[in-house]
PQR file with spaces between the fields and no chain letter, atoms N, CA, C, O and H, PARSE charges and radii, in Angstrom:
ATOM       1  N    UNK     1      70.997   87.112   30.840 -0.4000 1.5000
ATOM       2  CA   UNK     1      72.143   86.279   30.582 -0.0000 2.0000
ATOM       3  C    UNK     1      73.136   86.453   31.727  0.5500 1.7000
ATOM       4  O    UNK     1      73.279   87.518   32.327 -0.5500 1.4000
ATOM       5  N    UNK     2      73.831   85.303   31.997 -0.4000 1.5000
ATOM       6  CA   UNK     2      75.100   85.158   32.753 -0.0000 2.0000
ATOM       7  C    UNK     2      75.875   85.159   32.569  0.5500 1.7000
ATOM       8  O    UNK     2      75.826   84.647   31.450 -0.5500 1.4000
ATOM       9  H    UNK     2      73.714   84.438   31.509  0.4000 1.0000
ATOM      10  N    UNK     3      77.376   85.448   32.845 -0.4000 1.5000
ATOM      11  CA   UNK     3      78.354   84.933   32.394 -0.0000 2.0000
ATOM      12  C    UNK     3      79.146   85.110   33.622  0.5500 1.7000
ATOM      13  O    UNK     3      79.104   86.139   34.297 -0.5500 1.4000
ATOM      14  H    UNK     3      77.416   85.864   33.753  0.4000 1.0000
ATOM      15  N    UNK     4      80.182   83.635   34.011 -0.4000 1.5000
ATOM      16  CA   UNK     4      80.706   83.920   34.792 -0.0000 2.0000
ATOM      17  C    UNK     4      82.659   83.292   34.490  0.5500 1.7000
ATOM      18  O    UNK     4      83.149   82.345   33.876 -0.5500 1.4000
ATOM      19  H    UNK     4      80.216   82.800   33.463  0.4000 1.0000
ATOM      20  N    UNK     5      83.078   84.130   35.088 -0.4000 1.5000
ATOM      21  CA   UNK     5      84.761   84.216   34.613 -0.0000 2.0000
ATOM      22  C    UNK     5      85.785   83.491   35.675  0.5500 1.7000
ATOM      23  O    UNK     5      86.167   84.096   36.676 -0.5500 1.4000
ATOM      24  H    UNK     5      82.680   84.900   35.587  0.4000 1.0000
ATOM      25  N    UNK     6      86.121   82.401   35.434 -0.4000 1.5000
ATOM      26  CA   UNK     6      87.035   81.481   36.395 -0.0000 2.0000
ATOM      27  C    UNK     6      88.315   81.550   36.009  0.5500 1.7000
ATOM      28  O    UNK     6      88.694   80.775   35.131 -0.5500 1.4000
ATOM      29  H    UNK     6      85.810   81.909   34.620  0.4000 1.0000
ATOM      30  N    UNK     7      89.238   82.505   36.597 -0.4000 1.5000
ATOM      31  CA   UNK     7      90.684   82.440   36.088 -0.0000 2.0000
ATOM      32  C    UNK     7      91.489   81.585   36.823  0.5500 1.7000
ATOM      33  O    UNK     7      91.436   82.090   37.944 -0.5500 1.4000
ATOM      34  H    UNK     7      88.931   83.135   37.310  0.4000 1.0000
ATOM      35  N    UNK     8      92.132   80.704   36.892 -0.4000 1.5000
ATOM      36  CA   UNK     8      92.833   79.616   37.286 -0.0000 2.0000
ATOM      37  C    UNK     8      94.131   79.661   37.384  0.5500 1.7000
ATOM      38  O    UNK     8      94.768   79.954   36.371 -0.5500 1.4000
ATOM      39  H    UNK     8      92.176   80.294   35.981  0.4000 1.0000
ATOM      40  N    UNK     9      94.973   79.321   38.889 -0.4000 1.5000
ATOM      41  CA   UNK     9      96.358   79.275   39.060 -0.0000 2.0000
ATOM      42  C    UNK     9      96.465   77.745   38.989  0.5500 1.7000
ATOM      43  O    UNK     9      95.519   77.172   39.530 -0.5500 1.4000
ATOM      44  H    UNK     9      94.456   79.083   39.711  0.4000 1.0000
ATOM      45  N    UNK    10      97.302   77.038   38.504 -0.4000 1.5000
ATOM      46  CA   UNK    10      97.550   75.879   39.091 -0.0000 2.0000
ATOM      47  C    UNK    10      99.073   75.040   38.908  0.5500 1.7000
ATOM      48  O    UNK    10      99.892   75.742   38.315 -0.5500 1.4000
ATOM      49  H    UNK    10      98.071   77.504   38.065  0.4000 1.0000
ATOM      50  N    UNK    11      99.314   74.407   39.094 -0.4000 1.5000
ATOM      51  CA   UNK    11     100.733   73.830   39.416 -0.0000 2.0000
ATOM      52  C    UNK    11     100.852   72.935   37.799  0.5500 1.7000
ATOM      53  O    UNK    11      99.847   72.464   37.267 -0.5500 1.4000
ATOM      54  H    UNK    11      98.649   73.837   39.575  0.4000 1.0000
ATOM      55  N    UNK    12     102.251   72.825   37.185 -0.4000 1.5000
ATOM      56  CA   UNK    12     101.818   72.479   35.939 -0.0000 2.0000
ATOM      57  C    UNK    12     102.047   70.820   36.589  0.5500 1.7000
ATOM      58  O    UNK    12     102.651   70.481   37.607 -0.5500 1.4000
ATOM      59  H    UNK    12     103.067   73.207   37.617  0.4000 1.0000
ATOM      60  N    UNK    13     101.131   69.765   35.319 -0.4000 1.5000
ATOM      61  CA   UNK    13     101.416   68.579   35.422 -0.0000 2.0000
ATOM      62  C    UNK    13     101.830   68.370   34.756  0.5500 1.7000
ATOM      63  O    UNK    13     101.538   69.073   33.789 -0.5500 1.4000
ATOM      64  H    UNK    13     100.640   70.040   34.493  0.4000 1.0000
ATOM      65  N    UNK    14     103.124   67.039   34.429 -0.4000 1.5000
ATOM      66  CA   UNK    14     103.738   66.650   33.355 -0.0000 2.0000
ATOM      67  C    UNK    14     102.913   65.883   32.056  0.5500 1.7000
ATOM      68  O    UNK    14     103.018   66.102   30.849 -0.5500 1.4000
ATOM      69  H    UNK    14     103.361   66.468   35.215  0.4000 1.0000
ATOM      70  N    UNK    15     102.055   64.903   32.785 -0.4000 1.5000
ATOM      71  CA   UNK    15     101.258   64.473   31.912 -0.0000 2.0000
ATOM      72  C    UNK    15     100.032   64.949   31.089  0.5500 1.7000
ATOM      73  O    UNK    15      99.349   64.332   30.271 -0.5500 1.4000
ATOM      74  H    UNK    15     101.970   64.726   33.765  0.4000 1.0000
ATOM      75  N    UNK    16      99.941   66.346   31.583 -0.4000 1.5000
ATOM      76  CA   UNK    16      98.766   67.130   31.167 -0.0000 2.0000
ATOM      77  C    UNK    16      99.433   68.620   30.151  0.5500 1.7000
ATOM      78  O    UNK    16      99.043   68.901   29.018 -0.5500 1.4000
ATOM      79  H    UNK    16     100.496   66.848   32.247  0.4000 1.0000
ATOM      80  N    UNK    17     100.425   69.333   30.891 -0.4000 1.5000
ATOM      81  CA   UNK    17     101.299   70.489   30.786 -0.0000 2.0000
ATOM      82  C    UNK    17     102.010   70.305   29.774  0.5500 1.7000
ATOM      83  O    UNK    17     102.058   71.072   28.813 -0.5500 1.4000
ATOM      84  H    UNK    17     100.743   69.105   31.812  0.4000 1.0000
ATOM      85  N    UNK    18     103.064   68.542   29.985 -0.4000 1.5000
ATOM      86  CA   UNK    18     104.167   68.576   29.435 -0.0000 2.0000
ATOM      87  C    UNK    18     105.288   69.601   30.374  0.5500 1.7000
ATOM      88  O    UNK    18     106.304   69.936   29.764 -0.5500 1.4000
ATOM      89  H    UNK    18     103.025   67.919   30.766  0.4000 1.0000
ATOM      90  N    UNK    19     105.171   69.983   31.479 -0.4000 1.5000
ATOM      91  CA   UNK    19     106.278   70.406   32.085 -0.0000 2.0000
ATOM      92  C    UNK    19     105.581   69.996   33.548  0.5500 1.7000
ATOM      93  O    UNK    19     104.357   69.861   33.559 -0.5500 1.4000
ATOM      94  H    UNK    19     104.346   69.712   31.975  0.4000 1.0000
ATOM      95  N    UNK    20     106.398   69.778   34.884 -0.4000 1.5000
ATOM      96  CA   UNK    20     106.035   69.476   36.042 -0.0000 2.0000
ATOM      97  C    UNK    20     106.389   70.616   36.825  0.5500 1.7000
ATOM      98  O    UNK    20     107.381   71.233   36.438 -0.5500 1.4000
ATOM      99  H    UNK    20     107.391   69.888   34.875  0.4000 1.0000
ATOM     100  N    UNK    21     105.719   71.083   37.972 -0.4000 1.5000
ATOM     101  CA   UNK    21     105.994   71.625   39.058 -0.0000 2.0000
ATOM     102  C    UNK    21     106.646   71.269   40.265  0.5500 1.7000
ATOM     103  O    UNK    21     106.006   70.609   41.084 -0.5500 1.4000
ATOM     104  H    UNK    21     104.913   70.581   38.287  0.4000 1.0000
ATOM     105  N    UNK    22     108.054   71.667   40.558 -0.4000 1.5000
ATOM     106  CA   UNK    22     108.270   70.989   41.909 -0.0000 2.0000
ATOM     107  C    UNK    22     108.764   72.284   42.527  0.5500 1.7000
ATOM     108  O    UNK    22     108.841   73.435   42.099 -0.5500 1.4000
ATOM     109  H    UNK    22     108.574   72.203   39.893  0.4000 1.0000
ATOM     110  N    UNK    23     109.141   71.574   43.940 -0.4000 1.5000
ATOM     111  CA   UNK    23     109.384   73.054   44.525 -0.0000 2.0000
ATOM     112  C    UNK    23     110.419   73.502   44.200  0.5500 1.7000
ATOM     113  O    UNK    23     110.470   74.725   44.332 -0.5500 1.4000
ATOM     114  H    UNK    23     109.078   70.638   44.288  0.4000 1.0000
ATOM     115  N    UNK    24     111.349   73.011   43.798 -0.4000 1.5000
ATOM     116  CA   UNK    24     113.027   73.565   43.470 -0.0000 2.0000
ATOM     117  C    UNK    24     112.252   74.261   41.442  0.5500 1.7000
ATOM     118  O    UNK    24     113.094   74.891   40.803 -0.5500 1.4000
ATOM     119  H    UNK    24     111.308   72.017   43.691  0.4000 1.0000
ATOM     120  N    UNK    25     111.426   74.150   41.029 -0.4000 1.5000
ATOM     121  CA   UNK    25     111.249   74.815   39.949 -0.0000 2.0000
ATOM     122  C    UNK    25     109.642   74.696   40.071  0.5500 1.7000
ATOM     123  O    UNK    25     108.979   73.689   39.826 -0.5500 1.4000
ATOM     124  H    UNK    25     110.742   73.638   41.548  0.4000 1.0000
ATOM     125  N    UNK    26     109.176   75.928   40.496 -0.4000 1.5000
ATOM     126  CA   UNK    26     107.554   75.994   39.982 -0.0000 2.0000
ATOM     127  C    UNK    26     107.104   76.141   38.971  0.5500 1.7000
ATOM     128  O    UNK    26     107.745   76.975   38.331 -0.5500 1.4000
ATOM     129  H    UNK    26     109.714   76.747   40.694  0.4000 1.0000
ATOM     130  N    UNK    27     106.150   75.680   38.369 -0.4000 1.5000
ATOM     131  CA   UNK    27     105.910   76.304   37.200 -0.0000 2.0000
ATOM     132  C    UNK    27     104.337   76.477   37.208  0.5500 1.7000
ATOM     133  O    UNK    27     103.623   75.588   37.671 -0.5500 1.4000
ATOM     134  H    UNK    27     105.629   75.002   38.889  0.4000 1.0000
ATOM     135  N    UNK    28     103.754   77.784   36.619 -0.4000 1.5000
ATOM     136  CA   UNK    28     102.320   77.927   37.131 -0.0000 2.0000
ATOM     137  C    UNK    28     101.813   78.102   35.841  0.5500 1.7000
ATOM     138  O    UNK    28     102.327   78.811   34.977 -0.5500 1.4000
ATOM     139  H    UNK    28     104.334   78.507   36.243  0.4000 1.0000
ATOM     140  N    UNK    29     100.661   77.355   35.716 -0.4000 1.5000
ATOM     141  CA   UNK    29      99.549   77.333   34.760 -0.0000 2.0000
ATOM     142  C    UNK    29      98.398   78.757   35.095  0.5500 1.7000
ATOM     143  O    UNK    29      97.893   79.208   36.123 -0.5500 1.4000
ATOM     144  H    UNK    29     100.243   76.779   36.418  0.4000 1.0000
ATOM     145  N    UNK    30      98.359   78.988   34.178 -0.4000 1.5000
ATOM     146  CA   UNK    30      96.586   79.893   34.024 -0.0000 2.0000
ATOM     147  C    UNK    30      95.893   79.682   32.972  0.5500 1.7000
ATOM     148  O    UNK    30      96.053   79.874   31.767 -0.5500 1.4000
ATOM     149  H    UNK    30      98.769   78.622   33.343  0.4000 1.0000
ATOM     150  N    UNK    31      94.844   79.119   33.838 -0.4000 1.5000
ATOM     151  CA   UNK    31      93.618   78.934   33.138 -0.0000 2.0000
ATOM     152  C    UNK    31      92.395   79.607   33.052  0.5500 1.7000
ATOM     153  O    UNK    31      91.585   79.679   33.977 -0.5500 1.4000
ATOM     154  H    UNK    31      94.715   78.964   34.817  0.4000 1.0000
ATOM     155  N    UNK    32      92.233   80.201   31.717 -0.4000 1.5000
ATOM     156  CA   UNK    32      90.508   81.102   31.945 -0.0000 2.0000
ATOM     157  C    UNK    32      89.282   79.908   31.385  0.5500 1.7000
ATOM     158  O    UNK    32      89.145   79.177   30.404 -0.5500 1.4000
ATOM     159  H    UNK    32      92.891   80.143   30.966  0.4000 1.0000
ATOM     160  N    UNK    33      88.536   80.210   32.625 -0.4000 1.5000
ATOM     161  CA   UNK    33      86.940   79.519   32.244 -0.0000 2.0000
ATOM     162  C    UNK    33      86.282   80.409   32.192  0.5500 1.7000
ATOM     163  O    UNK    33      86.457   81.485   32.763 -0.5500 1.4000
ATOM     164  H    UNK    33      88.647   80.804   33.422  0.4000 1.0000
ATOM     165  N    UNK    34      85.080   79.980   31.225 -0.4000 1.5000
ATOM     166  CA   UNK    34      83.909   81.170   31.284 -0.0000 2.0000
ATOM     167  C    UNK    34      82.776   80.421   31.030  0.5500 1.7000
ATOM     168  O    UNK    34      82.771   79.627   30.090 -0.5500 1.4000
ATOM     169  H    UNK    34      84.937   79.106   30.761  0.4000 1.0000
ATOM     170  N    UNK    35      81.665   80.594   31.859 -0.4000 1.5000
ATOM     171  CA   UNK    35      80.746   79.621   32.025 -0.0000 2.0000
ATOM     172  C    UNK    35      79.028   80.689   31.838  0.5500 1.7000
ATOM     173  O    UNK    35      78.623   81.502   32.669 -0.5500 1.4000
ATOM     174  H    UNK    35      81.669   81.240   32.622  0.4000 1.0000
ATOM     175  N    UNK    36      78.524   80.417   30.870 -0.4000 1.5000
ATOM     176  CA   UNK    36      77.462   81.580   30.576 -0.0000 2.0000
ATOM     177  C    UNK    36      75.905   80.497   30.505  0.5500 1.7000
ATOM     178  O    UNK    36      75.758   79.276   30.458 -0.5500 1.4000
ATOM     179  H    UNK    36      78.853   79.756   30.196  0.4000 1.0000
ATOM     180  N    UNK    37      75.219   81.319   30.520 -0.4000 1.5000
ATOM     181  CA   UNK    37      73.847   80.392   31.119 -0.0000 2.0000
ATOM     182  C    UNK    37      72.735   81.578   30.470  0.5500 1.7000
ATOM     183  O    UNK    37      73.066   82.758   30.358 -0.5500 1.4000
ATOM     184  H    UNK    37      75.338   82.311   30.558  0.4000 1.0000
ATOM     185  N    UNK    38      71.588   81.140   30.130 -0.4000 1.5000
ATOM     186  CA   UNK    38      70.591   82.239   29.980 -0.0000 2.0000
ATOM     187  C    UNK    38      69.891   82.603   31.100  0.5500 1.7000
ATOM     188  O    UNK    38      69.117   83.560   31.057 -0.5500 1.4000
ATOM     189  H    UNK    38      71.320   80.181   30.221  0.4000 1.0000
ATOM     190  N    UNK    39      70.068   81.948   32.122 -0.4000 1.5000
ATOM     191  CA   UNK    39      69.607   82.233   33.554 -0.0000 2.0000
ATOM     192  C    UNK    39      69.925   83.700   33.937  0.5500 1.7000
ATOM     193  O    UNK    39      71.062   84.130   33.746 -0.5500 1.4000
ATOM     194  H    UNK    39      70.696   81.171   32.157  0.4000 1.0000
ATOM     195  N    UNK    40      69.189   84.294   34.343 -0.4000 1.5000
ATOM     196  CA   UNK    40      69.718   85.848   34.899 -0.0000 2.0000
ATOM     197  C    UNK    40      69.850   85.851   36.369  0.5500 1.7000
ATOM     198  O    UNK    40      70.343   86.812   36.959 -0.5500 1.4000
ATOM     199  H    UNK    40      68.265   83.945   34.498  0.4000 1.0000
ATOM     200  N    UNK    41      69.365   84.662   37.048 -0.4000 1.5000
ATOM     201  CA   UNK    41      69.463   84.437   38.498 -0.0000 2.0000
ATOM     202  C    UNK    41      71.423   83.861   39.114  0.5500 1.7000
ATOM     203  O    UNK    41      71.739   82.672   39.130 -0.5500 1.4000
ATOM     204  H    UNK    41      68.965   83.881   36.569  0.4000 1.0000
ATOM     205  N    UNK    42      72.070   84.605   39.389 -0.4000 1.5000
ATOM     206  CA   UNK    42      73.842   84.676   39.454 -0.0000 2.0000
ATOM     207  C    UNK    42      73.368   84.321   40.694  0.5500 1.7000
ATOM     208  O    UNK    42      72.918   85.221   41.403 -0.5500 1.4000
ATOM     209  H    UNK    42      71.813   85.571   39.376  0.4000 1.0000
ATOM     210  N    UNK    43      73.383   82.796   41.239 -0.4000 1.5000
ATOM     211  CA   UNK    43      73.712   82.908   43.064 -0.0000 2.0000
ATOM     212  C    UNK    43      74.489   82.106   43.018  0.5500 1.7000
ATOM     213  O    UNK    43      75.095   81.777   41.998 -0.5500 1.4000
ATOM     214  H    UNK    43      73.749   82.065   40.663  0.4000 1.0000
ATOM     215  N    UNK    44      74.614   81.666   44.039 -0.4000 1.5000
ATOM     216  CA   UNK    44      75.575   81.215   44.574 -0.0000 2.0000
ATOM     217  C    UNK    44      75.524   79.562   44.668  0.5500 1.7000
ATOM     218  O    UNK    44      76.376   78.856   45.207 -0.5500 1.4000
ATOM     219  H    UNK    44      74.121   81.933   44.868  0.4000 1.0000
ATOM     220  N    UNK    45      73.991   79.004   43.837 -0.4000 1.5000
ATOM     221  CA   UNK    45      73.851   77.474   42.967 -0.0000 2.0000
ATOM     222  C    UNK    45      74.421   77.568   41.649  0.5500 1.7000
ATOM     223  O    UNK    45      75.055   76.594   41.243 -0.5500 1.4000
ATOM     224  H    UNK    45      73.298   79.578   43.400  0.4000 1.0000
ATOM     225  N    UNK    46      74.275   78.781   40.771 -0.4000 1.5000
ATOM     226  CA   UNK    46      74.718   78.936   39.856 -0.0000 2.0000
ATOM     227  C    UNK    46      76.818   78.383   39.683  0.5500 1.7000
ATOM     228  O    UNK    46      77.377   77.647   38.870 -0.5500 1.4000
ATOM     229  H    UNK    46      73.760   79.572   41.101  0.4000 1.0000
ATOM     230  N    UNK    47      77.303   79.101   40.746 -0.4000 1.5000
ATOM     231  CA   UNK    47      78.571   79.467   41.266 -0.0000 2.0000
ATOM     232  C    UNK    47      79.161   78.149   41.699  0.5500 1.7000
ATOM     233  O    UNK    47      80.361   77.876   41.724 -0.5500 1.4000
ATOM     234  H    UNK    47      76.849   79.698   41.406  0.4000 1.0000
ATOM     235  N    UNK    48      77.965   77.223   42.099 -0.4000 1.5000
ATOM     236  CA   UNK    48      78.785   76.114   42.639 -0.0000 2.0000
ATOM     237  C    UNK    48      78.530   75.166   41.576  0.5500 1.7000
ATOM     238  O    UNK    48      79.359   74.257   41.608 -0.5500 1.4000
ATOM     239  H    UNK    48      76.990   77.445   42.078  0.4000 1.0000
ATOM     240  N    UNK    49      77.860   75.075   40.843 -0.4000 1.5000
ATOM     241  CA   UNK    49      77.627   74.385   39.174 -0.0000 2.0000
ATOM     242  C    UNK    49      78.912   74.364   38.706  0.5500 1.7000
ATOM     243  O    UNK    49      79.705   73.431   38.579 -0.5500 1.4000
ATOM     244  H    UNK    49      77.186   75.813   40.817  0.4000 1.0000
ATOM     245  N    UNK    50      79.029   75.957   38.381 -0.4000 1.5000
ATOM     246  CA   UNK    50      80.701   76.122   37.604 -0.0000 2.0000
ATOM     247  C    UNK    50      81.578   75.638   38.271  0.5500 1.7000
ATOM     248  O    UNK    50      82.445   75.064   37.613 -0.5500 1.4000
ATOM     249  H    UNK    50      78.384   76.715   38.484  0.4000 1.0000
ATOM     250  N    UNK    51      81.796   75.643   40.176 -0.4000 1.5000
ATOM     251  CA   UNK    51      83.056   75.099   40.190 -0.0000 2.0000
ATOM     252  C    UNK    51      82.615   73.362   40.108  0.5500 1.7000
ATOM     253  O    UNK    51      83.480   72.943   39.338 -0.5500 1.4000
ATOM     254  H    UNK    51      81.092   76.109   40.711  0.4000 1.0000
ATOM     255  N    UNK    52      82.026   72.548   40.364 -0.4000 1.5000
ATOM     256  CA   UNK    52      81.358   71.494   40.038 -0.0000 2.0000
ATOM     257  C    UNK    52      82.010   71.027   38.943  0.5500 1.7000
ATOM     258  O    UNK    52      82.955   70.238   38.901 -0.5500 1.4000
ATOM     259  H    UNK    52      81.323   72.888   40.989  0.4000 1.0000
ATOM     260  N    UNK    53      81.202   71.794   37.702 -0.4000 1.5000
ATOM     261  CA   UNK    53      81.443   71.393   35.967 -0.0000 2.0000
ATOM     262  C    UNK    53      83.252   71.497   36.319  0.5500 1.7000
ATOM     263  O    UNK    53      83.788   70.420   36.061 -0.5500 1.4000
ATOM     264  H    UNK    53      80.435   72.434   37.736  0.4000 1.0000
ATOM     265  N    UNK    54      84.247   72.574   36.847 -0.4000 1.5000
ATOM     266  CA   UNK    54      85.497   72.869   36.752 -0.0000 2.0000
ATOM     267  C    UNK    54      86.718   71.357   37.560  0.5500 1.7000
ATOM     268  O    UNK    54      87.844   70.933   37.297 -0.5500 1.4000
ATOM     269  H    UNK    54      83.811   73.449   37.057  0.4000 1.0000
ATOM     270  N    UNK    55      85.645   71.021   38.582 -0.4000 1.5000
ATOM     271  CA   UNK    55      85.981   69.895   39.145 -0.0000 2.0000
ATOM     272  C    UNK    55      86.285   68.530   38.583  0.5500 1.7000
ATOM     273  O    UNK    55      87.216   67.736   38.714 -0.5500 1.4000
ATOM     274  H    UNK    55      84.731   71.365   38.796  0.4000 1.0000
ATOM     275  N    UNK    56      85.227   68.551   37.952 -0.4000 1.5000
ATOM     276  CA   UNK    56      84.695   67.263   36.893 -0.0000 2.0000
ATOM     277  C    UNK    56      85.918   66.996   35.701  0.5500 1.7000
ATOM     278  O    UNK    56      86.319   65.959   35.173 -0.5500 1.4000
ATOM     279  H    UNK    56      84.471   69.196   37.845  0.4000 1.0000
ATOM     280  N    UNK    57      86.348   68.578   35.525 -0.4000 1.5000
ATOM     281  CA   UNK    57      87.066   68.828   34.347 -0.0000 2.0000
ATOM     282  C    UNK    57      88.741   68.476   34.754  0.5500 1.7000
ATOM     283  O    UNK    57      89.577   68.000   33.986 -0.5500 1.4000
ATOM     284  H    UNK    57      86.023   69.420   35.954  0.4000 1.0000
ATOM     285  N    UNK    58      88.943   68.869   36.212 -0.4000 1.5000
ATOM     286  CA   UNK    58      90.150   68.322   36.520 -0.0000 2.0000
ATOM     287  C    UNK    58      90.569   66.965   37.082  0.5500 1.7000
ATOM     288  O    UNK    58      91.686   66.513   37.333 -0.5500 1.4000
ATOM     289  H    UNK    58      88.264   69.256   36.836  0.4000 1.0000
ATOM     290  N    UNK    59      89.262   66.414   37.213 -0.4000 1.5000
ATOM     291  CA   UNK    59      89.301   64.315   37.151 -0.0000 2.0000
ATOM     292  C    UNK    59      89.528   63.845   35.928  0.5500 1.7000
ATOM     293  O    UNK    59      90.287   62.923   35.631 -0.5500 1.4000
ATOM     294  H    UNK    59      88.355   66.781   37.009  0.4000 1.0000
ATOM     295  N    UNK    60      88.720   64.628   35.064 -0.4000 1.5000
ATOM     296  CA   UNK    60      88.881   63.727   33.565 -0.0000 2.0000
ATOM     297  C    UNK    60      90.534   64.218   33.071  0.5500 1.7000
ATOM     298  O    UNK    60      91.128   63.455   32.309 -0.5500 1.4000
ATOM     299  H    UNK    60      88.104   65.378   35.305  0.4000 1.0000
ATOM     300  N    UNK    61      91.001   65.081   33.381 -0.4000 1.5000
ATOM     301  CA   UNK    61      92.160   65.303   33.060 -0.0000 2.0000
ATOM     302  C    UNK    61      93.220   64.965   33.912  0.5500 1.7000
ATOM     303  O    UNK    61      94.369   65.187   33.531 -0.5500 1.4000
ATOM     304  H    UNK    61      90.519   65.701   34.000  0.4000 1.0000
ATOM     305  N    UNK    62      92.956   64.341   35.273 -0.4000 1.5000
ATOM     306  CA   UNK    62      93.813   63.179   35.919 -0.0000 2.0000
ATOM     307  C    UNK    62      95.040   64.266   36.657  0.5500 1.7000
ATOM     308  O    UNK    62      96.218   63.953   36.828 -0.5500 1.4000
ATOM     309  H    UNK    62      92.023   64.161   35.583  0.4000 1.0000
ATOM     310  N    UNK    63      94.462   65.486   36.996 -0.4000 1.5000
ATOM     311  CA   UNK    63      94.974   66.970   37.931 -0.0000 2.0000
ATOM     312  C    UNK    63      94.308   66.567   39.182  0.5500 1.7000
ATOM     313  O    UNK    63      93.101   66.329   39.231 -0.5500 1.4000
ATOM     314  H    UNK    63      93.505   65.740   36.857  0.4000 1.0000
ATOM     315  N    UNK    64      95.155   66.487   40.255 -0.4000 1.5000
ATOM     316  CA   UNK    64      95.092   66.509   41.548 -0.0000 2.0000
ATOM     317  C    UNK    64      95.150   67.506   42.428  0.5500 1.7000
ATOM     318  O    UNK    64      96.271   67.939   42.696 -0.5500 1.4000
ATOM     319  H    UNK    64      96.135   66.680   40.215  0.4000 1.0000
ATOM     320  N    UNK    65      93.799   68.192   43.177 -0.4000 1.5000
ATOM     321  CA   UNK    65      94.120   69.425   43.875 -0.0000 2.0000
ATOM     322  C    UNK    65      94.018   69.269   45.242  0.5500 1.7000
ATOM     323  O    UNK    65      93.032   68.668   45.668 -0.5500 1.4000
ATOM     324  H    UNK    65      92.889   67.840   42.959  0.4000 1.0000
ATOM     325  N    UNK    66      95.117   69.831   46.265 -0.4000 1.5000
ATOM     326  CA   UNK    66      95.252   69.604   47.957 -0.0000 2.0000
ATOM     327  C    UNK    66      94.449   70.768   48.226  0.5500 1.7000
ATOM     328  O    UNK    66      94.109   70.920   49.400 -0.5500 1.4000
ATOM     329  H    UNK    66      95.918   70.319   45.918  0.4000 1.0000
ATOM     330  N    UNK    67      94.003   71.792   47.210 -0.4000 1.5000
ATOM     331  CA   UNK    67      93.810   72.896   48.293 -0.0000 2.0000
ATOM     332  C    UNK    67      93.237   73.950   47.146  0.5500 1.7000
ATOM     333  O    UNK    67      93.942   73.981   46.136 -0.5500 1.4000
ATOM     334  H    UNK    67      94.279   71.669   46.257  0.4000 1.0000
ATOM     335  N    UNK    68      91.930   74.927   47.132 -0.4000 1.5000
ATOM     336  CA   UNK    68      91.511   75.621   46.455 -0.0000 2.0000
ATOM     337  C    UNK    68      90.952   76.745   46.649  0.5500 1.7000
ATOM     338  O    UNK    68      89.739   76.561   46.544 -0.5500 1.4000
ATOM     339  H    UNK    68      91.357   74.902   47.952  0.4000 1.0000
ATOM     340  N    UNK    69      91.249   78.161   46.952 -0.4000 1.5000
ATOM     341  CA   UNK    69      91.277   79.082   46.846 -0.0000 2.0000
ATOM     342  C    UNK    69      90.410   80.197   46.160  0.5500 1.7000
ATOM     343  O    UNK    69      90.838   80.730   45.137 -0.5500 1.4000
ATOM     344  H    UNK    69      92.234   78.311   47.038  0.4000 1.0000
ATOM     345  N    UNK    70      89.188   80.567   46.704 -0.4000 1.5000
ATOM     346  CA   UNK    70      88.631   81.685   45.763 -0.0000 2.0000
ATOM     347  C    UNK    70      88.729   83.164   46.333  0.5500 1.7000
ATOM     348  O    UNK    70      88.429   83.452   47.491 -0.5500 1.4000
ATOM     349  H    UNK    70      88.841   80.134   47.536  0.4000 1.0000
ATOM     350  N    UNK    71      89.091   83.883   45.579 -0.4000 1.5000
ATOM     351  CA   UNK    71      88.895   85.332   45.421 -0.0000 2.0000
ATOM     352  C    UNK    71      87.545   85.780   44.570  0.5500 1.7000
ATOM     353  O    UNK    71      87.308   85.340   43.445 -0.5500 1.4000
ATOM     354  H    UNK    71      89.335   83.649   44.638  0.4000 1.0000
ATOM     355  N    UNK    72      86.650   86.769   45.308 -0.4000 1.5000
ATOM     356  CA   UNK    72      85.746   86.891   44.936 -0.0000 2.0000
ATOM     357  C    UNK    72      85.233   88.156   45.336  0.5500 1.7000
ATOM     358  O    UNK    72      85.470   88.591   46.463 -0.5500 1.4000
ATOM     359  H    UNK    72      86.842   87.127   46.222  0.4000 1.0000
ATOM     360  N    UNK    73      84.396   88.925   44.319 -0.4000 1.5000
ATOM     361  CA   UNK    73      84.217   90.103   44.440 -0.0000 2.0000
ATOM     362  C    UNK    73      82.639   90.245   45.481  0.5500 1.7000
ATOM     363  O    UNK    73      82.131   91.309   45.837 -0.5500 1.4000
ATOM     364  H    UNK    73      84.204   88.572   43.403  0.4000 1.0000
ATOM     365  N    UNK    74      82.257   89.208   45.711 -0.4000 1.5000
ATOM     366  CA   UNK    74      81.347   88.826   46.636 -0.0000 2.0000
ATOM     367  C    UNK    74      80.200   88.947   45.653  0.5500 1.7000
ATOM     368  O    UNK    74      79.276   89.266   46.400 -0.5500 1.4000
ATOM     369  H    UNK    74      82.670   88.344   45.422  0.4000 1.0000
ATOM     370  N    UNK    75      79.707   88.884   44.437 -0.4000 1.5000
ATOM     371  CA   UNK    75      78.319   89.637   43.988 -0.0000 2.0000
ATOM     372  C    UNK    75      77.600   88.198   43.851  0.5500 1.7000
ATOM     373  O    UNK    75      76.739   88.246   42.973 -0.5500 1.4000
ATOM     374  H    UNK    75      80.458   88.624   43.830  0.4000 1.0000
ATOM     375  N    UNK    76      77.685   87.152   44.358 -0.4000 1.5000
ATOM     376  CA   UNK    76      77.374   86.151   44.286 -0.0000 2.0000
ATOM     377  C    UNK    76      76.424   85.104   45.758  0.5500 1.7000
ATOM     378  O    UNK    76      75.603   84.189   45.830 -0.5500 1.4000
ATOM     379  H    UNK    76      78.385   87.113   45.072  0.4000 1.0000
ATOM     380  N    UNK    77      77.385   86.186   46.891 -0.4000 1.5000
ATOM     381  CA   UNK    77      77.123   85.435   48.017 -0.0000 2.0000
ATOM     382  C    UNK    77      75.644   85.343   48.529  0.5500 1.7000
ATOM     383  O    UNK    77      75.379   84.681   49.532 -0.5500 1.4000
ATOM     384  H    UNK    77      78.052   86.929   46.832  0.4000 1.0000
């Protein structure tokens, strides 16, 4: 089994949040994903599935991202 853990910073949206982010007031969202598979093979197709499926998830919810950021403990690469 897999399981893999996507914790999420992101800028709030008004239409999604109910509060907006601007620069004179930030306001930051966190989001946990967790994406588990019976696959025992963790690479780095697996890794790009989840951010994929995570992508998909911020079109249907009408979130716009300039710029995305991973921290990673490398056990994937």
């Amino acid at each position: 089994m897999t399981i893999f853990v996507h914790i999420v910073y992101r800028h709030g949206v008004e239409e999604v949040d109910g509060v907006s982010s601007t620069p004179d007031h930030r306001v930051v969202i966190k989001e946990t994903h967790f994406y588990i598979s019976d696959d025992t093979q963790y690479d780095t197709h697996f890794v790009q599935h989840c951010f994929h499926k995570f992508f998909e998830s911020l079109v249907q919810r009408a979130i716009q991202i300039t710029r995305h950021w991973v921290w990673s403990d490398g056990c994937a690469s």
